[in-house]
N, CA, C and O atoms as a GROMACS GRO file, in nm:
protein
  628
    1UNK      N    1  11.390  12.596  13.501
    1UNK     CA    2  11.262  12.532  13.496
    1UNK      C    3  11.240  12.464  13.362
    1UNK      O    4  11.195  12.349  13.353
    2UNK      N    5  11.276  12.546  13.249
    2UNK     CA    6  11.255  12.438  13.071
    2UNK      C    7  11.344  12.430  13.060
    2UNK      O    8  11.421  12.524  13.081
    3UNK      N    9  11.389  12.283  13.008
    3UNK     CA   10  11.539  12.271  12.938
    3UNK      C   11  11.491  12.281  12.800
    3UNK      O   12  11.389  12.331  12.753
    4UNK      N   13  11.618  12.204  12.734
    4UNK     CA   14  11.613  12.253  12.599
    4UNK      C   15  11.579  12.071  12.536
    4UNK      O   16  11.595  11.964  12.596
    5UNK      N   17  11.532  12.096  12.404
    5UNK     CA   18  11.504  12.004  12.332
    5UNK      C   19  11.639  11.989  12.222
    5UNK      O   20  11.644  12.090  12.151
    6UNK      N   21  11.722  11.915  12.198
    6UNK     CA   22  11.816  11.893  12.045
    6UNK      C   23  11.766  11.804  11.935
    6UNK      O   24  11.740  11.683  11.935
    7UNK      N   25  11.760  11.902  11.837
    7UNK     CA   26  11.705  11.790  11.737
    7UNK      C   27  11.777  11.702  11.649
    7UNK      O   28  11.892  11.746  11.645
    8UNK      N   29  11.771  11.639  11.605
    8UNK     CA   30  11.862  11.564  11.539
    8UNK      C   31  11.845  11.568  11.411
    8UNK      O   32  11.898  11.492  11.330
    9UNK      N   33  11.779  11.649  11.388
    9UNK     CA   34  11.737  11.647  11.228
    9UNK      C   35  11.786  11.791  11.186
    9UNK      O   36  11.702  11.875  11.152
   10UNK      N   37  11.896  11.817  11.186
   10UNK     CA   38  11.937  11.941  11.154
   10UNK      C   39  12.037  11.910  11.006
   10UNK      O   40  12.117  11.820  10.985
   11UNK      N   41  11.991  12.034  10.911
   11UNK     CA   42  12.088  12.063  10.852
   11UNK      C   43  12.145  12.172  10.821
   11UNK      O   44  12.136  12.274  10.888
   12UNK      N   45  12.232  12.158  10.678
   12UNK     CA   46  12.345  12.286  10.679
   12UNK      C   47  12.258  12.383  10.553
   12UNK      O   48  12.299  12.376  10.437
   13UNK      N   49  12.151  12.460  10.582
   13UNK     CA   50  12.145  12.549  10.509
   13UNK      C   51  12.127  12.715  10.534
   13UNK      O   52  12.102  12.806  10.455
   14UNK      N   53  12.154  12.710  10.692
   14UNK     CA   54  12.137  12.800  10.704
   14UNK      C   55  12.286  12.857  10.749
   14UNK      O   56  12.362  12.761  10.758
   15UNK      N   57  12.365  13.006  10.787
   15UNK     CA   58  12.508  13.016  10.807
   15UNK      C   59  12.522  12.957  10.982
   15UNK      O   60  12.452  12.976  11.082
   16UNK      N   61  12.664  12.869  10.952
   16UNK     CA   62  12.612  12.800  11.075
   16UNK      C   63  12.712  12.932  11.219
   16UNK      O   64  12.697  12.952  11.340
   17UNK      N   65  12.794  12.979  11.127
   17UNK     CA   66  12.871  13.093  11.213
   17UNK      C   67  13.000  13.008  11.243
   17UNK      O   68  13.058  12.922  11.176
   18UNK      N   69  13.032  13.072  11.392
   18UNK     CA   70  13.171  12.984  11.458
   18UNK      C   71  13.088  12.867  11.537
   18UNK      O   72  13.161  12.795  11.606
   19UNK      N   73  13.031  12.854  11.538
   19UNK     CA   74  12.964  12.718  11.626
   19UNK      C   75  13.003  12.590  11.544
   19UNK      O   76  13.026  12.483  11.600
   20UNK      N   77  13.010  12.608  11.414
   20UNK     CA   78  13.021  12.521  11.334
   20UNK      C   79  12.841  12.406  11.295
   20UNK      O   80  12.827  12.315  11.214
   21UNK      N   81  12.730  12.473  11.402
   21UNK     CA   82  12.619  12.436  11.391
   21UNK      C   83  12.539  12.448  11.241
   21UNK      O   84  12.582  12.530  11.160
   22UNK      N   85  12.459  12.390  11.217
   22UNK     CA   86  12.369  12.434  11.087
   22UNK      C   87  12.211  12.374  11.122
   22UNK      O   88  12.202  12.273  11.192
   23UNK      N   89  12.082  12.444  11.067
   23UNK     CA   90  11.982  12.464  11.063
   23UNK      C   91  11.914  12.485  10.937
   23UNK      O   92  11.931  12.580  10.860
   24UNK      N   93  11.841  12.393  10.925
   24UNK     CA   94  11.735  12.363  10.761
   24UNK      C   95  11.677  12.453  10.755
   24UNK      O   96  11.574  12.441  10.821
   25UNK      N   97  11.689  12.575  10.694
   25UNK     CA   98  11.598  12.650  10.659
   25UNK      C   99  11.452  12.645  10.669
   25UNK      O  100  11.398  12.738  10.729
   26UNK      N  101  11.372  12.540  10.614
   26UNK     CA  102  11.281  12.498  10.608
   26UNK      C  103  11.273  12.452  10.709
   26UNK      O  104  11.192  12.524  10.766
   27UNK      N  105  11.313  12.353  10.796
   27UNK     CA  106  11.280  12.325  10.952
   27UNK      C  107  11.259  12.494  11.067
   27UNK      O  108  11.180  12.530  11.154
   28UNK      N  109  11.360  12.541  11.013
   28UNK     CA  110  11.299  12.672  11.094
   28UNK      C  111  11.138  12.730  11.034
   28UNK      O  112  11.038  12.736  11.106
   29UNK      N  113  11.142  12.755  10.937
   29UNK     CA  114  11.006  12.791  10.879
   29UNK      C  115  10.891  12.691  10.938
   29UNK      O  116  10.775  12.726  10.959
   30UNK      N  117  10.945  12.561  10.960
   30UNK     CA  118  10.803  12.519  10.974
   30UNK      C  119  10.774  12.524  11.126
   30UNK      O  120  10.662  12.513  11.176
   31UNK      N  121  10.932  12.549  11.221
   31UNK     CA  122  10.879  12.516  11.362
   31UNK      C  123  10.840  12.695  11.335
   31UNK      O  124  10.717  12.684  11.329
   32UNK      N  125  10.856  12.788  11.324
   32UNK     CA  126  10.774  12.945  11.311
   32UNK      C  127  10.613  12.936  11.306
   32UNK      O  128  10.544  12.997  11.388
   33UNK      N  129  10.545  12.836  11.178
   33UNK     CA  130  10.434  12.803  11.143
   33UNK      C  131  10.381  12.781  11.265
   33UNK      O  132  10.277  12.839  11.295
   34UNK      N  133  10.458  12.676  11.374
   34UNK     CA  134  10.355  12.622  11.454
   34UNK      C  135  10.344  12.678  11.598
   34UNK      O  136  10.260  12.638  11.679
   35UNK      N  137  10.444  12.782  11.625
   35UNK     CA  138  10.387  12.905  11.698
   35UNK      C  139  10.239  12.939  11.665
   35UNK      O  140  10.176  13.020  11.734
   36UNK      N  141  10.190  12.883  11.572
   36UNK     CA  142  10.040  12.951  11.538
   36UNK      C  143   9.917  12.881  11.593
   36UNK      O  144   9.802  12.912  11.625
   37UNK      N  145  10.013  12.747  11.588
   37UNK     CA  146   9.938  12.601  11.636
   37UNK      C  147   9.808  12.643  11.796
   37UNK      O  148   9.824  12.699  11.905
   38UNK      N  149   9.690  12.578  11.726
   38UNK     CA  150   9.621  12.590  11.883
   38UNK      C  151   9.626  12.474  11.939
   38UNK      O  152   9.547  12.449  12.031
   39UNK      N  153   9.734  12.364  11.887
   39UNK     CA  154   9.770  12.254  11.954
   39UNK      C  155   9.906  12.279  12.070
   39UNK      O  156  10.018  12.287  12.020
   40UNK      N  157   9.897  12.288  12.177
   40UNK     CA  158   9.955  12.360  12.304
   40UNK      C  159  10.067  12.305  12.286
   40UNK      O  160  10.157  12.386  12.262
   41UNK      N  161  10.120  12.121  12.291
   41UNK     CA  162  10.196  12.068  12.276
   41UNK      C  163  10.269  12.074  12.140
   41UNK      O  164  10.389  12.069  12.167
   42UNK      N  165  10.257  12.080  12.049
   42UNK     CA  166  10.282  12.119  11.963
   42UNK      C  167  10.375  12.274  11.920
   42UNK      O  168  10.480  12.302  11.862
   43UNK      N  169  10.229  12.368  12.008
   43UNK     CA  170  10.304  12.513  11.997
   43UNK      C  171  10.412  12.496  12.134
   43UNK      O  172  10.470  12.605  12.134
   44UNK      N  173  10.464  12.421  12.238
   44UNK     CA  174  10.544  12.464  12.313
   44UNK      C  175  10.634  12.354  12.273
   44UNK      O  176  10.713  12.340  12.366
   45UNK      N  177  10.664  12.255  12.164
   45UNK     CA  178  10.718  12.171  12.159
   45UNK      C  179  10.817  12.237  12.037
   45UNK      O  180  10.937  12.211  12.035
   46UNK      N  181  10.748  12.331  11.929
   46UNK     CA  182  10.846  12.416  11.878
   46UNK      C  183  10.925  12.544  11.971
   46UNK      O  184  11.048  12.555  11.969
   47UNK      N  185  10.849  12.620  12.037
   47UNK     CA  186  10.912  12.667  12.175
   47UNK      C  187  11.058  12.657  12.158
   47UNK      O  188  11.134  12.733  12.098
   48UNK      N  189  11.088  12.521  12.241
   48UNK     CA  190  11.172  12.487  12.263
   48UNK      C  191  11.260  12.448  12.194
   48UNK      O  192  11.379  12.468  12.219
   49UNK      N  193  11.214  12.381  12.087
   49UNK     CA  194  11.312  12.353  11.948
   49UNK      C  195  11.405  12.495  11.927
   49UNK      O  196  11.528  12.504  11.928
   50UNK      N  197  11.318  12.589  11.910
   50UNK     CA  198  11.385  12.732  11.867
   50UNK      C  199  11.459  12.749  11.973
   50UNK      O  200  11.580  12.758  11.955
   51UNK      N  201  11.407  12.756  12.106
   51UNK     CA  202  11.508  12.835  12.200
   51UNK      C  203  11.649  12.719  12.219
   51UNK      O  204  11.751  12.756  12.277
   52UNK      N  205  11.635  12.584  12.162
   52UNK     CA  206  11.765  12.513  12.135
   52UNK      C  207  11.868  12.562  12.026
   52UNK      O  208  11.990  12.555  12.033
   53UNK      N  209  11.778  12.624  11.906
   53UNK     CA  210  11.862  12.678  11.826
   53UNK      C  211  11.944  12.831  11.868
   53UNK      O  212  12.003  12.901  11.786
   54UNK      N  213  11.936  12.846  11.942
   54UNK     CA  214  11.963  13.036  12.002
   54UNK      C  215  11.900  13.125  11.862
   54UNK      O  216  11.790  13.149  11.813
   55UNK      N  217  12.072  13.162  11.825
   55UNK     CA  218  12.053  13.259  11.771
   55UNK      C  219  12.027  13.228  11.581
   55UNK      O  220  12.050  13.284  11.474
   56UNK      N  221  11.982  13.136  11.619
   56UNK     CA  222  11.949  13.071  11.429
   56UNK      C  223  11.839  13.100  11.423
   56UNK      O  224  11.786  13.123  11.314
   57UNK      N  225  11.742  13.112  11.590
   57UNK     CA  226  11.588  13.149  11.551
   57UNK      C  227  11.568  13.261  11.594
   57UNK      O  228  11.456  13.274  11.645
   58UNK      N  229  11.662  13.391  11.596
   58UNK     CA  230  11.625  13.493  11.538
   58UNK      C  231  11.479  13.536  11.487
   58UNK      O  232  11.398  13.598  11.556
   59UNK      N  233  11.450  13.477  11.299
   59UNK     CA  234  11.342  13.507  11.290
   59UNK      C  235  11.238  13.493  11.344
   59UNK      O  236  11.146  13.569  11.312
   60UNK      N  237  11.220  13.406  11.428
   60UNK     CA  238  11.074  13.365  11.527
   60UNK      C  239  11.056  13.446  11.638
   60UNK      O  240  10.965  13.425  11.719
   61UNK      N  241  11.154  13.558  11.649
   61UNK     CA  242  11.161  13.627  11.780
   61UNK      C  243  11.038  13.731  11.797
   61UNK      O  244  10.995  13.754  11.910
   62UNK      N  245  10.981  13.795  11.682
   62UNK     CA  246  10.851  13.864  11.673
   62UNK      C  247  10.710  13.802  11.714
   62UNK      O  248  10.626  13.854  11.786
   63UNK      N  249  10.704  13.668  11.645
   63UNK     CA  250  10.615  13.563  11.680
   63UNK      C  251  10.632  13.498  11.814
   63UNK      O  252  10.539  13.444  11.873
   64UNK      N  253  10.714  13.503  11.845
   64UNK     CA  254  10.750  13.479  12.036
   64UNK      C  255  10.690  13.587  12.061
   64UNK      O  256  10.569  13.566  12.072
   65UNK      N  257  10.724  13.718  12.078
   65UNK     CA  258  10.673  13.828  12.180
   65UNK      C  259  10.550  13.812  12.157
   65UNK      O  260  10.470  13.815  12.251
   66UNK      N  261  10.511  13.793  12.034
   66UNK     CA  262  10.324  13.845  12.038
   66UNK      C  263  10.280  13.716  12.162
   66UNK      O  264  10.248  13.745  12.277
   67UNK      N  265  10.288  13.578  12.111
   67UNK     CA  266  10.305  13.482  12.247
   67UNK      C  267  10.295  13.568  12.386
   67UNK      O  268  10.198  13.590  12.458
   68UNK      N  269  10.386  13.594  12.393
   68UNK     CA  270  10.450  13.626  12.510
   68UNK      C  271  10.322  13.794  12.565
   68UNK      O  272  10.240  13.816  12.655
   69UNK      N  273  10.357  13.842  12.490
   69UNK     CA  274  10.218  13.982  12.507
   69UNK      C  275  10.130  13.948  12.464
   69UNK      O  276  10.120  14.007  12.356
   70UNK      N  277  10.011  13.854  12.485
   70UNK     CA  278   9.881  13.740  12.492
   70UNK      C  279   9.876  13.717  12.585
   70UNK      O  280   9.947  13.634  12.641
   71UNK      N  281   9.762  13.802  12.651
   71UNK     CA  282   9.779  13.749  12.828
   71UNK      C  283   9.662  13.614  12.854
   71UNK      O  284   9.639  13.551  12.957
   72UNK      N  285   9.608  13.602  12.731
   72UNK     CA  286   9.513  13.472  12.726
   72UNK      C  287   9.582  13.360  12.708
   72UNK      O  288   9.534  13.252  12.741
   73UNK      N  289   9.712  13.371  12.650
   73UNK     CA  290   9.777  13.277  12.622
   73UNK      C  291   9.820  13.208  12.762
   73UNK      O  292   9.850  13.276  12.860
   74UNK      N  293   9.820  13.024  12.762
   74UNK     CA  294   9.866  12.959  12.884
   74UNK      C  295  10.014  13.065  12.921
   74UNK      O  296  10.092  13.134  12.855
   75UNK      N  297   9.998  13.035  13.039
   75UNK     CA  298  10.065  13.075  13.123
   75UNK      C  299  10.220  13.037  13.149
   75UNK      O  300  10.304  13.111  13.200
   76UNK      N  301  10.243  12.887  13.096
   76UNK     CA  302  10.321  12.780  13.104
   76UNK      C  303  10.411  12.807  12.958
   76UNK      O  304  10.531  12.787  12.939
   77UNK      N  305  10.310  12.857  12.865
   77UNK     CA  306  10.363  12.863  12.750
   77UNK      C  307  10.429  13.025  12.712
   77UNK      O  308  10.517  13.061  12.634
   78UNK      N  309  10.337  13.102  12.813
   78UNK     CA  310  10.440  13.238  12.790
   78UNK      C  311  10.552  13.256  12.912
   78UNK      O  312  10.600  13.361  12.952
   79UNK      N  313  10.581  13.110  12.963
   79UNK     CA  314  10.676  13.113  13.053
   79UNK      C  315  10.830  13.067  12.944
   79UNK      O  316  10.940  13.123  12.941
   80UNK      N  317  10.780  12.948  12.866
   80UNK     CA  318  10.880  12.915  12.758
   80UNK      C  319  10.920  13.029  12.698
   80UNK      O  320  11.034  13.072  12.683
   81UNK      N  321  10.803  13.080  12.661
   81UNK     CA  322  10.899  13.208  12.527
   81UNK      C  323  10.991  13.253  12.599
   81UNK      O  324  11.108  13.265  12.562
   82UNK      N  325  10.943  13.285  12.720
   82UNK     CA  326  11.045  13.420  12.766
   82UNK      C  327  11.196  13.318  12.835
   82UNK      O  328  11.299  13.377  12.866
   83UNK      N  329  11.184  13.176  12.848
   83UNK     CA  330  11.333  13.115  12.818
   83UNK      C  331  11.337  13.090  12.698
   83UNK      O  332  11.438  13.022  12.683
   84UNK      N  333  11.282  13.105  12.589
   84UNK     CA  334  11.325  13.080  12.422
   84UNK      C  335  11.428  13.260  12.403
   84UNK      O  336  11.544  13.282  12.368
   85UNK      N  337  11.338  13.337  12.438
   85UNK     CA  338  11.384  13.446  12.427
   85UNK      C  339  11.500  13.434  12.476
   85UNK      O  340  11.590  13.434  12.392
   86UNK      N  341  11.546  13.421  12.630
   86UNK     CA  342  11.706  13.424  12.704
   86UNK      C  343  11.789  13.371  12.664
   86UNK      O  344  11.900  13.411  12.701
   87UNK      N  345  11.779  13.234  12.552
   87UNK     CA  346  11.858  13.116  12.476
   87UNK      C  347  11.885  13.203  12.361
   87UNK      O  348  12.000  13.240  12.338
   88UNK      N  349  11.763  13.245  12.270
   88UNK     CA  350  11.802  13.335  12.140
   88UNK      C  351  11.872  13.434  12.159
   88UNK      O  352  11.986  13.415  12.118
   89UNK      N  353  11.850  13.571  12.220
   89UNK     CA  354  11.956  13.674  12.224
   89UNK      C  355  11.939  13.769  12.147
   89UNK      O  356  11.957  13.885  12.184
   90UNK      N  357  11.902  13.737  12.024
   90UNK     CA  358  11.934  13.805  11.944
   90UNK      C  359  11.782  13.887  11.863
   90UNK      O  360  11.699  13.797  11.850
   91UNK      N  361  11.750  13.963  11.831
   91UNK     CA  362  11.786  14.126  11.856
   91UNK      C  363  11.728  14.130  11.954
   91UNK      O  364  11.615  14.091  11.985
   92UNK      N  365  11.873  14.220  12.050
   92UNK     CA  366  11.880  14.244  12.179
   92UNK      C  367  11.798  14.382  12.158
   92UNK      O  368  11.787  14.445  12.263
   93UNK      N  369  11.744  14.440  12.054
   93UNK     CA  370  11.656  14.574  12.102
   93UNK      C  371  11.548  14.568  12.058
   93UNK      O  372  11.473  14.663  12.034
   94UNK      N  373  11.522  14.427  12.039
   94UNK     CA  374  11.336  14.367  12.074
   94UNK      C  375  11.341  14.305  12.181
   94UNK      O  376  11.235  14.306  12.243
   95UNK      N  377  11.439  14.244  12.235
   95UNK     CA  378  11.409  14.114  12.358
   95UNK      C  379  11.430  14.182  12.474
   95UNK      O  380  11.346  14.178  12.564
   96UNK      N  381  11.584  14.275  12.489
   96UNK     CA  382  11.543  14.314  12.602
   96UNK      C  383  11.437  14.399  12.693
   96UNK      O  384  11.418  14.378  12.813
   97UNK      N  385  11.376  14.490  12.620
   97UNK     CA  386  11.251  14.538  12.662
   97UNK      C  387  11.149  14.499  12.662
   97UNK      O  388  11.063  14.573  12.708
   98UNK      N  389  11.113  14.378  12.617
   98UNK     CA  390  11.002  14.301  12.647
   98UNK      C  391  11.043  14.189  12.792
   98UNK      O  392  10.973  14.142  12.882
   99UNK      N  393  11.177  14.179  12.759
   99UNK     CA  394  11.211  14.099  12.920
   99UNK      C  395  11.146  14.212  13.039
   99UNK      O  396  11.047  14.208  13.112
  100UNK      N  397  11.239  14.297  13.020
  100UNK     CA  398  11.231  14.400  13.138
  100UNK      C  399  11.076  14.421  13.151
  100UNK      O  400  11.028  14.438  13.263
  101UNK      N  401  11.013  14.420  13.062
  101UNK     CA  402  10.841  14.463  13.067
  101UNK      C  403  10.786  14.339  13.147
  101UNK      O  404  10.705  14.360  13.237
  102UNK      N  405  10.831  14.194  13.117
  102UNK     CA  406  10.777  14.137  13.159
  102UNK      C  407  10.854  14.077  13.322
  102UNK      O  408  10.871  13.959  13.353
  103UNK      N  409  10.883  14.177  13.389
  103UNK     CA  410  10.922  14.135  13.534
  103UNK      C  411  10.799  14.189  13.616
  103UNK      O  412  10.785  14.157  13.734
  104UNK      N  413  10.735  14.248  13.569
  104UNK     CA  414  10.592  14.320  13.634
  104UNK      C  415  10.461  14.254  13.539
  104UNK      O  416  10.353  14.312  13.524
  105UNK      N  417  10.489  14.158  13.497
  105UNK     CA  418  10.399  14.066  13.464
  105UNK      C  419  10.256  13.971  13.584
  105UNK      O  420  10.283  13.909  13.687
  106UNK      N  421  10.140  13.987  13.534
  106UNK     CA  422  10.089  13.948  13.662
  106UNK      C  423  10.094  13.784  13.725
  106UNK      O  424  10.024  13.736  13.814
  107UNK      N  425  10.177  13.734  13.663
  107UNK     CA  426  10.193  13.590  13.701
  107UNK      C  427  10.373  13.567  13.742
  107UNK      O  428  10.462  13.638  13.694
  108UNK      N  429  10.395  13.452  13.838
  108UNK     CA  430  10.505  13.513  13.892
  108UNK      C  431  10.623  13.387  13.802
  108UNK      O  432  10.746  13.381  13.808
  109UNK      N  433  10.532  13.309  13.729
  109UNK     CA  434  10.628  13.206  13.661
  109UNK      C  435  10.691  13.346  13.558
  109UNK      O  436  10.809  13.381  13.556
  110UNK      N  437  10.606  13.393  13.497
  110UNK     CA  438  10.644  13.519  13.332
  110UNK      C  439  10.780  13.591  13.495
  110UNK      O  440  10.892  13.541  13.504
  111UNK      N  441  10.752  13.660  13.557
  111UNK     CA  442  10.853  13.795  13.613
  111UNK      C  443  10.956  13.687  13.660
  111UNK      O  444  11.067  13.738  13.672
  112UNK      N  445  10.956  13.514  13.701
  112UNK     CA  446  11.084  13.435  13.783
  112UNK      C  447  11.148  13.418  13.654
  112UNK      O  448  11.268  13.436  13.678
  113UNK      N  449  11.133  13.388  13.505
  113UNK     CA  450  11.172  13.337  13.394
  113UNK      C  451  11.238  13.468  13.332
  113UNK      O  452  11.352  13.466  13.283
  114UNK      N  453  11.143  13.602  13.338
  114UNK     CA  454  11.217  13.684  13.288
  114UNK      C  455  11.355  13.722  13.358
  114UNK      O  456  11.463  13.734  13.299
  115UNK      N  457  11.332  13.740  13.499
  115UNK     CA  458  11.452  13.761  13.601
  115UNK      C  459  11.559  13.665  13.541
  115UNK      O  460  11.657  13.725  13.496
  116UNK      N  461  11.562  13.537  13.532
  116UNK     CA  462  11.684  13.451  13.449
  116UNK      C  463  11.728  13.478  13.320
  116UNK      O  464  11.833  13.456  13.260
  117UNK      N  465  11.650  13.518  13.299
  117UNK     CA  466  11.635  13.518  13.146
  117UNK      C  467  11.766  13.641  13.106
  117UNK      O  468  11.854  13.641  13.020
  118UNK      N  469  11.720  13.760  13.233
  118UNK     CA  470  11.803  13.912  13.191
  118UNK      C  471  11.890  13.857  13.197
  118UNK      O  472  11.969  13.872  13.103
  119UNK      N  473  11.927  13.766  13.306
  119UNK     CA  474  12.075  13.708  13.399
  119UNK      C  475  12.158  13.659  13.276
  119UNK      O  476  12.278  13.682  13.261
  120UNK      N  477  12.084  13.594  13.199
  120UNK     CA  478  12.173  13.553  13.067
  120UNK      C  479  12.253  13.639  12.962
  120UNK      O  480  12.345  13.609  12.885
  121UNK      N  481  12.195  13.741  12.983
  121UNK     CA  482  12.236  13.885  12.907
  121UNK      C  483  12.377  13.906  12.926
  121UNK      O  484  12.456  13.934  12.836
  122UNK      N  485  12.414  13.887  13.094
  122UNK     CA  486  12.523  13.973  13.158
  122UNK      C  487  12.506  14.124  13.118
  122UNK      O  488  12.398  14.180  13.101
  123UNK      N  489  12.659  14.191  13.103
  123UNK     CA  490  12.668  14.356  13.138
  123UNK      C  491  12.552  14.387  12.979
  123UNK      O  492  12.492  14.494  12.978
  124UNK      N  493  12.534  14.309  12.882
  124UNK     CA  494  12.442  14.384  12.787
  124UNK      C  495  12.267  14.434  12.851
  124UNK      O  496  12.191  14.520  12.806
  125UNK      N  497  12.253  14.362  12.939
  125UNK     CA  498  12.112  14.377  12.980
  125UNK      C  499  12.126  14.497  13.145
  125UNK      O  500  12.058  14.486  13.247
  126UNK      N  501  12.236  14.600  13.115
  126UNK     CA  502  12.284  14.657  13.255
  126UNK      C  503  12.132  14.762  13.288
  126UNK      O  504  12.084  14.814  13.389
  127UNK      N  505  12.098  14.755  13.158
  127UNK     CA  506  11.958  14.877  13.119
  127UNK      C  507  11.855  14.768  13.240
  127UNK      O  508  11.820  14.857  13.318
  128UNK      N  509  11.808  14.670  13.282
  128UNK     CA  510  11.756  14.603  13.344
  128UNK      C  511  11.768  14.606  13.513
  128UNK      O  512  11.690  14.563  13.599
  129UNK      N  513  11.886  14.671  13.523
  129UNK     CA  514  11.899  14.655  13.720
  129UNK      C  515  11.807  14.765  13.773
  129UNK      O  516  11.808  14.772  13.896
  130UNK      N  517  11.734  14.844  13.716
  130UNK     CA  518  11.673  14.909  13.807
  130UNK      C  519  11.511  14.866  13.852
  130UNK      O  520  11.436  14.891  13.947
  131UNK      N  521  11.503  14.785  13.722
  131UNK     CA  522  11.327  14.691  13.733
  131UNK      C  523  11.362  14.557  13.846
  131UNK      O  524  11.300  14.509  13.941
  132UNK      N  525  11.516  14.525  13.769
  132UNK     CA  526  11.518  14.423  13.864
  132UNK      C  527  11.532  14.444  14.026
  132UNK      O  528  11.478  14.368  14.106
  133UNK      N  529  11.622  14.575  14.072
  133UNK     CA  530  11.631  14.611  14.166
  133UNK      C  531  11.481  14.616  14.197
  133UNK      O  532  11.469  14.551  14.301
  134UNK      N  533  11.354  14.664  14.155
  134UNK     CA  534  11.224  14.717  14.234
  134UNK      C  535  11.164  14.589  14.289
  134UNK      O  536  11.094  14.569  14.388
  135UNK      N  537  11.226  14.484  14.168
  135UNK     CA  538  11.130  14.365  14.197
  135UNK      C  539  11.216  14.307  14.348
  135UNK      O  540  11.138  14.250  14.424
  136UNK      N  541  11.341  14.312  14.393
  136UNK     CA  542  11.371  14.264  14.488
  136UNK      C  543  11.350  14.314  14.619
  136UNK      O  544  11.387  14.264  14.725
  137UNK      N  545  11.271  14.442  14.594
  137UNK     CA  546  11.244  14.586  14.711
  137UNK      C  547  11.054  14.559  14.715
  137UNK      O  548  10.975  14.599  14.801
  138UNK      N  549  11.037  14.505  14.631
  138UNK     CA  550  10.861  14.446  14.684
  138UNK      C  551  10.845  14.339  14.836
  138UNK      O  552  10.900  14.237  14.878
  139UNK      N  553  10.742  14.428  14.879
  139UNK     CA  554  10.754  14.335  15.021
  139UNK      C  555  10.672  14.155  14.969
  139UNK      O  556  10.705  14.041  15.003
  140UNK      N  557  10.560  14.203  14.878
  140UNK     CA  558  10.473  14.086  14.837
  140UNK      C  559  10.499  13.991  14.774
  140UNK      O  560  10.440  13.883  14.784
  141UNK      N  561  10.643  14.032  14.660
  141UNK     CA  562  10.684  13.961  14.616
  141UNK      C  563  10.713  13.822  14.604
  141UNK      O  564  10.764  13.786  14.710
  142UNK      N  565  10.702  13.714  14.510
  142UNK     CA  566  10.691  13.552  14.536
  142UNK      C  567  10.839  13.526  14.571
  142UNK      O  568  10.900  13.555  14.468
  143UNK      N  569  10.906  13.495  14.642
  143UNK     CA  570  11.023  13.403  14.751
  143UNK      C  571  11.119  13.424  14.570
  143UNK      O  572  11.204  13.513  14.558
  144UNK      N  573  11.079  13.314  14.433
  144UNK     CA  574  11.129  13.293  14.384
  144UNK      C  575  11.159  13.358  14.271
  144UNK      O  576  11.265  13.330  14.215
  145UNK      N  577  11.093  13.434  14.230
  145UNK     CA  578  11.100  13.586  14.149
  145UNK      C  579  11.202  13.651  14.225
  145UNK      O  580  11.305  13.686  14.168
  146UNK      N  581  11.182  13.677  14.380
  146UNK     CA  582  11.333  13.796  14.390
  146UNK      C  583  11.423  13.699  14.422
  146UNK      O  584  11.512  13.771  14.466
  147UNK      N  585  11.476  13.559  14.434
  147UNK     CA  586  11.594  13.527  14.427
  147UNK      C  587  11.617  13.514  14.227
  147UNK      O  588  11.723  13.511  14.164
  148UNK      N  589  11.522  13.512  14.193
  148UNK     CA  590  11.611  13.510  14.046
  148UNK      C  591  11.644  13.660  14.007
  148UNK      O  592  11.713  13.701  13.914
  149UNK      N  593  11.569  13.740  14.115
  149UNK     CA  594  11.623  13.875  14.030
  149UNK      C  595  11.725  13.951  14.133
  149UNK      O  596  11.739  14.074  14.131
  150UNK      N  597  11.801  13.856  14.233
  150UNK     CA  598  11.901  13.907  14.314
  150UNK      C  599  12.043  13.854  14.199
  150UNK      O  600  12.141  13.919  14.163
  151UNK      N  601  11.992  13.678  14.157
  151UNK     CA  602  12.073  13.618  14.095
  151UNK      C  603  12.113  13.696  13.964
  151UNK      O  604  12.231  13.726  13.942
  152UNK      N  605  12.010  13.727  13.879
  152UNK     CA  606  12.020  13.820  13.790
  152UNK      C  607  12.143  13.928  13.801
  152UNK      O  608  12.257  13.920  13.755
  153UNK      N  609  12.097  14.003  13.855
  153UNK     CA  610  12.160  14.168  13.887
  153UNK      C  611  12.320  14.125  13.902
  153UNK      O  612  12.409  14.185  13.842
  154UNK      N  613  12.341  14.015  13.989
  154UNK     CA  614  12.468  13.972  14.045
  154UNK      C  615  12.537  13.896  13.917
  154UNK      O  616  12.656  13.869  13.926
  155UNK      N  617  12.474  13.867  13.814
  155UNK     CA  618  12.537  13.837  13.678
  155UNK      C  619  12.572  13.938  13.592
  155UNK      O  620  12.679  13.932  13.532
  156UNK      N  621  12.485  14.045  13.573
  156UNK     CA  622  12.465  14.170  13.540
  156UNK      C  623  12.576  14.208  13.554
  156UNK      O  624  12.654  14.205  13.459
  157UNK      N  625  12.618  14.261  13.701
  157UNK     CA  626  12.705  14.386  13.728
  157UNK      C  627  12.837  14.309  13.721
  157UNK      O  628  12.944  14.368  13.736
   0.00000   0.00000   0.00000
């Protein structure tokens, strides 16, 4: 459902790893800042910037969840975090339990995004097949929430 944004304005100050990628320090700091933004476009336009960077935006991953656990927050926009989250990765023992928390989320875009989201994990997110299993055993369930969390599980195992 979100793709990713590439920026072109990247540089080498941050470690770029084996990717051979690099990230401005300061460009990360400022797309972090605007997670704060009550300009929507803005706050989901960094979103995505980060979840292009994976695991370079790391630090923004705290400031995502609070996003993301804001149930006032648009709906659309705590659908991004939780694909910023599946792109980043990284720390897997903040993200994955807020994924898994959010498959019983009361909106079904947050539980279809998280379901993909685990799927990205593979065998690291194995702690996840039993939420995902419940969500595919709901009779009420939305059509597209349990095919992402059949798809899920089947990446998983």
């Amino acid at each position: 459902m979100f793709g990713r944004i590439h920026s072109s304005t990247l540089y080498s100050h941050l470690d770029t790893g084996s990717s051979g990628r690099t990230i401005d320090r300061s460009l990360l700091e400022n797309r972090i800042k605007e997670l704060e933004s009550t300009n929507l476009t803005i706050k989901n336009l960094a979103i995505e910037e980060l979840a292009s960077w994976q695991h370079f935006s790391t630090p923004a991953v705290p400031k995502l969840i609070k996003i993301l656990e804001t149930k006032t927050e648009n709906h659309k926009t705590r659908g991004l975090v939780v694909f910023a989250l599946g792109e980043i990765k990284e720390p897997l023992d903040l993200i994955l339990p807020i994924l898994i928390k959010s498959l019983f989320d009361e909106h079904p875009l947050i539980r279809e995004e998280s379901a993909k989201a685990l799927g990205k994990f593979r065998q690291s997110a194995i702690s996840a097949i039993p939420a995902l299993t419940a969500i595919t055993n709901l009779e009420n369930e939305d059509i597209h929430v349990k095919k992402a969390a059949f798809i899920a599980i089947d990446k998983i195992q």
